[in-house]
C-alpha positions as CSV (number, residue, x, y, z in Angstrom):
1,X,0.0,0.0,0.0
2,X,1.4,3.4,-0.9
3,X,0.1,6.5,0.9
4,X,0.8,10.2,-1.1
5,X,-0.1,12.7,1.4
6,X,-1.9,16.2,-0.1
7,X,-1.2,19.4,2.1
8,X,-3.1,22.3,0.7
9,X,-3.5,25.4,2.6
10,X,-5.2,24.5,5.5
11,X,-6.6,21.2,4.1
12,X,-4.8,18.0,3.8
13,X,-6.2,14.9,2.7
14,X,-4.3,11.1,1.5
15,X,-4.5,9.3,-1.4
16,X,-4.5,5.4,-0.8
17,X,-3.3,3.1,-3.2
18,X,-4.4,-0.4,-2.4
19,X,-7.1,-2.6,-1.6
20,X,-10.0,-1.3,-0.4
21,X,-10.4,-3.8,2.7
22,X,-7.2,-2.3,4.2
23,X,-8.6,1.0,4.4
24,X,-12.0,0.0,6.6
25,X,-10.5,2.0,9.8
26,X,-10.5,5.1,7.8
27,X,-13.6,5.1,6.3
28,X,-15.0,4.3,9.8
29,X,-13.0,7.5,11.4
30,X,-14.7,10.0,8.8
31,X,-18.1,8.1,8.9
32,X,-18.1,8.4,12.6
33,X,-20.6,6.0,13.1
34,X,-22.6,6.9,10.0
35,X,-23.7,5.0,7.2
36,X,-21.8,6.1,3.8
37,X,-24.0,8.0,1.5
38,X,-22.9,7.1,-1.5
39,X,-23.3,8.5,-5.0
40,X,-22.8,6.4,-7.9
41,X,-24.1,4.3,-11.3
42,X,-26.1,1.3,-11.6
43,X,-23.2,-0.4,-13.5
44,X,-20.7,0.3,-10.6
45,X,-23.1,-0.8,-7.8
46,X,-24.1,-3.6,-9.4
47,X,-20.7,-4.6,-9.8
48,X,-18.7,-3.6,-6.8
49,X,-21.3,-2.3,-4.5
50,X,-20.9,-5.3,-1.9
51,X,-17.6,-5.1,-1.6
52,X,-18.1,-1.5,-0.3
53,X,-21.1,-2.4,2.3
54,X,-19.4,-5.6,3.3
55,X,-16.9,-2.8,5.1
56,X,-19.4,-0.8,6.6
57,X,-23.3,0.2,6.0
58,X,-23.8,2.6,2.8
59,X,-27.2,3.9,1.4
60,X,-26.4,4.2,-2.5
61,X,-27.7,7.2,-4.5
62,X,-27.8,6.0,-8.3
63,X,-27.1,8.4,-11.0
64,X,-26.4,7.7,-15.0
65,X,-23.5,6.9,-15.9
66,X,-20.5,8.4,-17.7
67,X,-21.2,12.7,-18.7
68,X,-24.8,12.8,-18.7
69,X,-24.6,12.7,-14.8
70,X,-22.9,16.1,-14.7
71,X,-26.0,18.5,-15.5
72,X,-28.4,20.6,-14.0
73,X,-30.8,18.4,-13.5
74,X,-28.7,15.9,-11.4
75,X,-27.0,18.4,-9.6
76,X,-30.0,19.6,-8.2
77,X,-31.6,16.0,-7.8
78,X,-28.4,15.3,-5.3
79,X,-28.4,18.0,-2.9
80,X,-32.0,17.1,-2.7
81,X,-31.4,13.8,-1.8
82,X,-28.3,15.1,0.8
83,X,-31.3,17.7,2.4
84,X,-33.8,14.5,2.4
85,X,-31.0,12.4,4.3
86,X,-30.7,15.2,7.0
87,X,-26.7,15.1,6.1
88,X,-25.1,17.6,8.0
89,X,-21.6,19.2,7.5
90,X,-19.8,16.4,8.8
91,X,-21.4,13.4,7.3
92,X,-19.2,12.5,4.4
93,X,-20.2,11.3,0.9
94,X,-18.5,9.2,-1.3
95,X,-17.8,9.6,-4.9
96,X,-17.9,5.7,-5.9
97,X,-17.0,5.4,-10.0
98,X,-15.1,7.0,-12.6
99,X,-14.5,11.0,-13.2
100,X,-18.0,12.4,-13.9
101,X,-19.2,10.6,-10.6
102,X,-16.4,12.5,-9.0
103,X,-17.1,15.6,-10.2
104,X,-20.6,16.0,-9.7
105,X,-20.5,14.4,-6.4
106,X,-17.4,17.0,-5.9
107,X,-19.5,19.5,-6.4
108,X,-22.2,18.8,-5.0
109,X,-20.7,18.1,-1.8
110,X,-18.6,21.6,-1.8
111,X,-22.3,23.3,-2.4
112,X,-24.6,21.3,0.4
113,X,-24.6,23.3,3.9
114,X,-21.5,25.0,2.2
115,X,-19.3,21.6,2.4
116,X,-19.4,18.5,3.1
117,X,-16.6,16.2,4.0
118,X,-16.2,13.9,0.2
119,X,-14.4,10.3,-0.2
120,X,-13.6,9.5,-3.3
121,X,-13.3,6.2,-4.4
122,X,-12.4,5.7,-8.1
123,X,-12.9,3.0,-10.0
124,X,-11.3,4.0,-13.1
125,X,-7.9,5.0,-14.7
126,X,-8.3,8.4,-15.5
127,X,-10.2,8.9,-11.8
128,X,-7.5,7.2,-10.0
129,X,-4.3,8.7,-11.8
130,X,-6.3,12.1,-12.4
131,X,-9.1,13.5,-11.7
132,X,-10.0,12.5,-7.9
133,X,-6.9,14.3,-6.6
134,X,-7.1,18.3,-6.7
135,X,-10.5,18.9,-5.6
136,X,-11.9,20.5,-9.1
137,X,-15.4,19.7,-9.6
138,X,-17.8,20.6,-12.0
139,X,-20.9,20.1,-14.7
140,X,-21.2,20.8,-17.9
141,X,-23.6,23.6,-19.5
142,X,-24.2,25.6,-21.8
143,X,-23.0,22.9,-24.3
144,X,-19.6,23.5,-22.8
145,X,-17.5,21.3,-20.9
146,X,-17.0,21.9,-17.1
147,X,-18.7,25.3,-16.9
148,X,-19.7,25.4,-14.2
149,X,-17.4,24.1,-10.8
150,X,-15.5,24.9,-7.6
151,X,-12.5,23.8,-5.8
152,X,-13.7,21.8,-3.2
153,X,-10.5,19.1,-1.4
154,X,-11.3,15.8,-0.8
155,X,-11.3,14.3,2.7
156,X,-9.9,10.9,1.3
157,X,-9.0,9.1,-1.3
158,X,-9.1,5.4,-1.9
159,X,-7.8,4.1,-5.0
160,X,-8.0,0.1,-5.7
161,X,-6.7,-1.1,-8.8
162,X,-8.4,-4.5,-8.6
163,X,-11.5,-2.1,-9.6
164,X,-10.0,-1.7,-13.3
165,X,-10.1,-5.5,-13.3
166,X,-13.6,-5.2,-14.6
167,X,-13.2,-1.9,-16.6
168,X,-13.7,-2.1,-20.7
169,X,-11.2,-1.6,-23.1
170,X,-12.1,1.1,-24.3
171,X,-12.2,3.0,-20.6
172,X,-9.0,1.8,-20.3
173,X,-7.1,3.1,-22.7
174,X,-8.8,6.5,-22.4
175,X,-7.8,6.6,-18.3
176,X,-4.1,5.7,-19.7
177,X,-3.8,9.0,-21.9
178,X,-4.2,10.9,-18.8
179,X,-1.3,8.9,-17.1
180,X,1.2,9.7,-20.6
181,X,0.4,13.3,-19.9
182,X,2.1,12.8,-16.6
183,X,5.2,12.1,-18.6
184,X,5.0,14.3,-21.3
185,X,4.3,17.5,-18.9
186,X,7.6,17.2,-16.4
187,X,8.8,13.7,-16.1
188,X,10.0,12.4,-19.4
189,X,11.8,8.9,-16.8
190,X,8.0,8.2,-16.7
191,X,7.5,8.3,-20.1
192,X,10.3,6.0,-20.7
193,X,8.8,3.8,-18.2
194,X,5.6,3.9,-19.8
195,X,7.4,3.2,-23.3
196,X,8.8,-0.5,-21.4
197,X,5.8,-1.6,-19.5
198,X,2.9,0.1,-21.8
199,X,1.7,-3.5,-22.7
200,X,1.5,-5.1,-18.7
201,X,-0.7,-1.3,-17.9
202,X,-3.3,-2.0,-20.5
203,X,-3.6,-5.8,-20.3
204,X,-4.1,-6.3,-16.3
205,X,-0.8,-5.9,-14.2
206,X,-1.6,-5.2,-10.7
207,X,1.7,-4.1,-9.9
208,X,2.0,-1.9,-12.7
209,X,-1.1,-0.4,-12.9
210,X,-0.4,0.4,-9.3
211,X,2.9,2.0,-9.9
212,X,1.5,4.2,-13.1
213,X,-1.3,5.6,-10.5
214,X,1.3,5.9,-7.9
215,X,3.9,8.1,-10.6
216,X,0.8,9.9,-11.6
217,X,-0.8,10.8,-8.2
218,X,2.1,11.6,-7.0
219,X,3.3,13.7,-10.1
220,X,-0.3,15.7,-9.6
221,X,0.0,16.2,-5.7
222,X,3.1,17.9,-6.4
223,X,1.7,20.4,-8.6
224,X,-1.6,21.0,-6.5
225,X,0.2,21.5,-3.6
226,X,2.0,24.7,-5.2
227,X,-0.9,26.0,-7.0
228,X,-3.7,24.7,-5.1
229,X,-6.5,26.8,-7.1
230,X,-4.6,27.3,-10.9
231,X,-3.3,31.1,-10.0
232,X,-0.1,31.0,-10.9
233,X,0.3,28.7,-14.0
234,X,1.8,25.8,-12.7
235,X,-1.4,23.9,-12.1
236,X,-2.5,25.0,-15.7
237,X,0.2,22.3,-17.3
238,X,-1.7,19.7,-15.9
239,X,-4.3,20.8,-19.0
240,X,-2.1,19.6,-21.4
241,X,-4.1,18.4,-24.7
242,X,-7.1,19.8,-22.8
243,X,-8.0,22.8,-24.3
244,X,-8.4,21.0,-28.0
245,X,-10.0,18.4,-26.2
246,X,-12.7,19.9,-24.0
247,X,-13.1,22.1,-27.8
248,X,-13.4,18.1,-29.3
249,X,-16.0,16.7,-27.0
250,X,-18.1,20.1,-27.3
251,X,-17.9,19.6,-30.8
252,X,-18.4,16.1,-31.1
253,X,-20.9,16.5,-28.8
254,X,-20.2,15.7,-24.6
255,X,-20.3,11.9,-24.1
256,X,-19.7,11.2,-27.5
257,X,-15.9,11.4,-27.3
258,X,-14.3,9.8,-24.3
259,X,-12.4,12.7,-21.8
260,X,-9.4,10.8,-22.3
261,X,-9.7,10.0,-26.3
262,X,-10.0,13.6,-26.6
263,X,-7.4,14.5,-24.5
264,X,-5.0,11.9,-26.3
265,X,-6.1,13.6,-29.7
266,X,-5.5,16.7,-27.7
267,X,-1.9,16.1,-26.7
268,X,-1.1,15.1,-30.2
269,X,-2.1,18.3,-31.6
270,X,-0.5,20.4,-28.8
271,X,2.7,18.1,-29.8
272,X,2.2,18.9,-33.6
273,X,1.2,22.5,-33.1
274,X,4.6,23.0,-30.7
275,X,6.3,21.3,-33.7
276,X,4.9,23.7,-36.0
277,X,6.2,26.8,-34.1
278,X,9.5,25.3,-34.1
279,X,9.4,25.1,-30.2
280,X,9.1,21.2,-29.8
281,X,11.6,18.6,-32.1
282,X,9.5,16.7,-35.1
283,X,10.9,13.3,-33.3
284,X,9.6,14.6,-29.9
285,X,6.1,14.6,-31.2
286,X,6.5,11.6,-33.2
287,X,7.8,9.3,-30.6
288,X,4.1,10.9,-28.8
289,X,1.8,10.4,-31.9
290,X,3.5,6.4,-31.9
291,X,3.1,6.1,-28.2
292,X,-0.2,6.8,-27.9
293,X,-1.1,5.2,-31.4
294,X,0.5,2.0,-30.1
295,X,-1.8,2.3,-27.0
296,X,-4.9,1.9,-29.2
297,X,-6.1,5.8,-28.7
298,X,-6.9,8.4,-31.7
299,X,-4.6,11.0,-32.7
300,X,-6.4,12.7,-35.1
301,X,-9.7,15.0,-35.6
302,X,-10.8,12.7,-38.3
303,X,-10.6,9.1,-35.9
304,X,-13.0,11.3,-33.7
305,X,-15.3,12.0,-36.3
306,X,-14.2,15.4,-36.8
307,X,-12.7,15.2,-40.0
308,X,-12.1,18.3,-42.1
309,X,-13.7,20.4,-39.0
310,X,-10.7,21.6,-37.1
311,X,-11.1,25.1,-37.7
312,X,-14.9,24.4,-36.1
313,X,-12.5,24.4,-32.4
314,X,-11.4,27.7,-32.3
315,X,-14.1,29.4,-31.5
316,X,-14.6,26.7,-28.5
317,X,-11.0,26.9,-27.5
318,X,-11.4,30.7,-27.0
319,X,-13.8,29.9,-24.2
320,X,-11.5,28.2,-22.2
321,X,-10.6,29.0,-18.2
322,X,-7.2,30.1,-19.1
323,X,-7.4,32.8,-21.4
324,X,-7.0,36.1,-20.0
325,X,-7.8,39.4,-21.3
326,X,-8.2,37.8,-24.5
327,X,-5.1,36.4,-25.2
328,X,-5.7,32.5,-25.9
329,X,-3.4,30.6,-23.8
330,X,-2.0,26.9,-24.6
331,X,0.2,24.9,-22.7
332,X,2.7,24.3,-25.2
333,X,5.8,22.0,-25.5
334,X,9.5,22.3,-25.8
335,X,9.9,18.3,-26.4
336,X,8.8,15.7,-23.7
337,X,8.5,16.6,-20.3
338,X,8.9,20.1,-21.2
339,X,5.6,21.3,-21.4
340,X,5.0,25.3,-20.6
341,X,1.9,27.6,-20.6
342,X,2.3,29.9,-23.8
343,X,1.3,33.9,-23.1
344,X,-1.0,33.9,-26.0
345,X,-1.2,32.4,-29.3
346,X,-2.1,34.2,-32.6
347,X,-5.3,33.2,-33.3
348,X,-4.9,33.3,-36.9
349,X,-1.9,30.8,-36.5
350,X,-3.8,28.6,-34.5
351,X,-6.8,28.7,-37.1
352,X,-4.1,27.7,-39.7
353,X,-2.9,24.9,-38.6
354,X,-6.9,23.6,-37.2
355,X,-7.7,23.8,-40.6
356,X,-5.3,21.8,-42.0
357,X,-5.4,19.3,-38.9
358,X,-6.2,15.9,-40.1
């Protein structure tokens, strides 16, 4: 079992990697004697939920499954369930599935009684390498990825890889583009670690898989300790490949592209684009385009269905969080491992190159 510890301002939380059973005395601790309320899908209950109530009593809360559960609609149908529970500010939650449970049961919790304590217990890749650590939460709305959110620190977080055991392929391999990004943002030993034991990751491993969300988690508590709430750019790496790929799944249409497919399309275009600016060297973003080719995810607009619509992003990509007075922000690349956020790219650059993006 490894233990990462998170200190962020006045909050500090761990992040658990192993099984779940050796974490029952925690759980207990933040329940206090409570039964877990527990947000999650019918796939994930069905398949893991006994596990979780064979360690102590939880009352599950079902939502759908994969992006439709970030919305409005389910937002609001949560915190009426917390107000019909009588939760108060110290009875936790638990996010139980992959990244869109997270975030709206993130959010959720940061918004009920103005915070509740939140456990998250991820059950895929991209949750337990990614997006359960940091405390961002959000929906989507307005047709627009992760409008709407708040920063809102975990008070736990469990992450079993035996859970992948039963995750598809296709999950998989869109959880694993969000571990490369690890590599290609400021550790380019991990990437070369990734390059060797790519093959034991995506076919079952338990050691490995443990050690990529062990590199990964711990890669990602290092940067949210220093820029806990993305003021001072260093957090803003971590968004590498996002802003084309939040701009992808908008266009494509949310939940039709997978977060991580998009992102892996993403990083290949921020790789390309880098290239193109004569920042990043053409064998630096080849050796990406191969890596993440030979890890069965898309690299291209048109194996997204977005074919001969790149220029279709920009207006999309102008939207994004990071842009400041106008100026459209990227994080860039010098080669692998060196990625940077660029003050502002030209627009008509960037439309240049969409447009010609395969």
């Amino acid at each position: 079992m490894n233990i990462i510890p998170v200190d962020v301002a006045d909050h500090s939380y761990d992040v658990v990697i192993g099984p779940l059973e050796h974490s029952r005395s925690r759980l207990r601790e933040i329940a206090g004697g409570r039964p877990l309320t527990v947000v999650t899908d019918e796939k994930v209950w069905n398949l893991h939920g006994e596990r979780l109530s064979g360690l102590l009593p939880a009352e599950p809360i079902l939502v759908p499954e994969g992006e439709s559960a970030k919305s409005w609609d389910e937002l609001r149908r949560l915190v009426r369930r917390f107000a019909e529970l009588n939760l108060d500010r110290r009875s936790p939650v638990v996010a139980f599935g992959g990244g869109s449970i997270g975030d709206l049961t993130g959010l959720a919790g940061g918004l009920f009684k103005r915070g509740c304590p939140v456990i998250h217990l991820p059950t895929t890749l991209l949750a337990q390498a990614d997006s359960a650590i940091g405390g961002k939460t959000a929906i989507d709305a307005e047709r627009q990825k992760n409008l709407v959110g708040m920063f809102h620190q975990p008070a736990l977080v469990l992450a079993d890889v035996a859970f992948l055991d039963t995750l598809d392929e296709r999950q998989l391999r869109a959880g694993y583009a969000e571990v490369v990004k690890y590599g290609l943002i400021a550790h380019p030993q991990l990437f070369d670690w990734l390059e060797e034991h790519r093959e034991r990751i995506l076919t079952g491993d338990h050691e490995m898989r443990a050690e990529a969300v062990w590199q990964s988690a711990s890669a990602k508590a290092r940067i949210v300790q220093e820029d806990p709430e993305e003021r001072i750019g260093v957090r803003a790496l971590l968004n590498l490949g996002h802003t084309f790929g939040h701009a992808i799944e908008s266009l494509a249409g949310l939940g039709t592209v997978l977060h991580g497919e998009a992102v892996s399309v993403g990083m290949a275009l921020a790789f390309a684009f880098s290239e193109e600016l004569d920042l990043c060297p053409a064998e630096d973003a080849e050796q990406v385009r191969a890596h993440l080719m030979a890890a069965g995810l898309p690299t291209t607009l048109d194996q997204v269905g977005l074919g001969g619509r790149g220029r279709d992003l920009l207006p999309l990509m102008g939207a994004d969080k990071k842009n400041e007075g106008g100026r459209l922000r990227l994080v860039l690349t010098r080669g692998i491992g060196r990625a940077f956020l660029s003050d502002g790219v030209e627009p008509s650059t960037l439309a240049s190159f969409l447009e010609r993006a395969a």
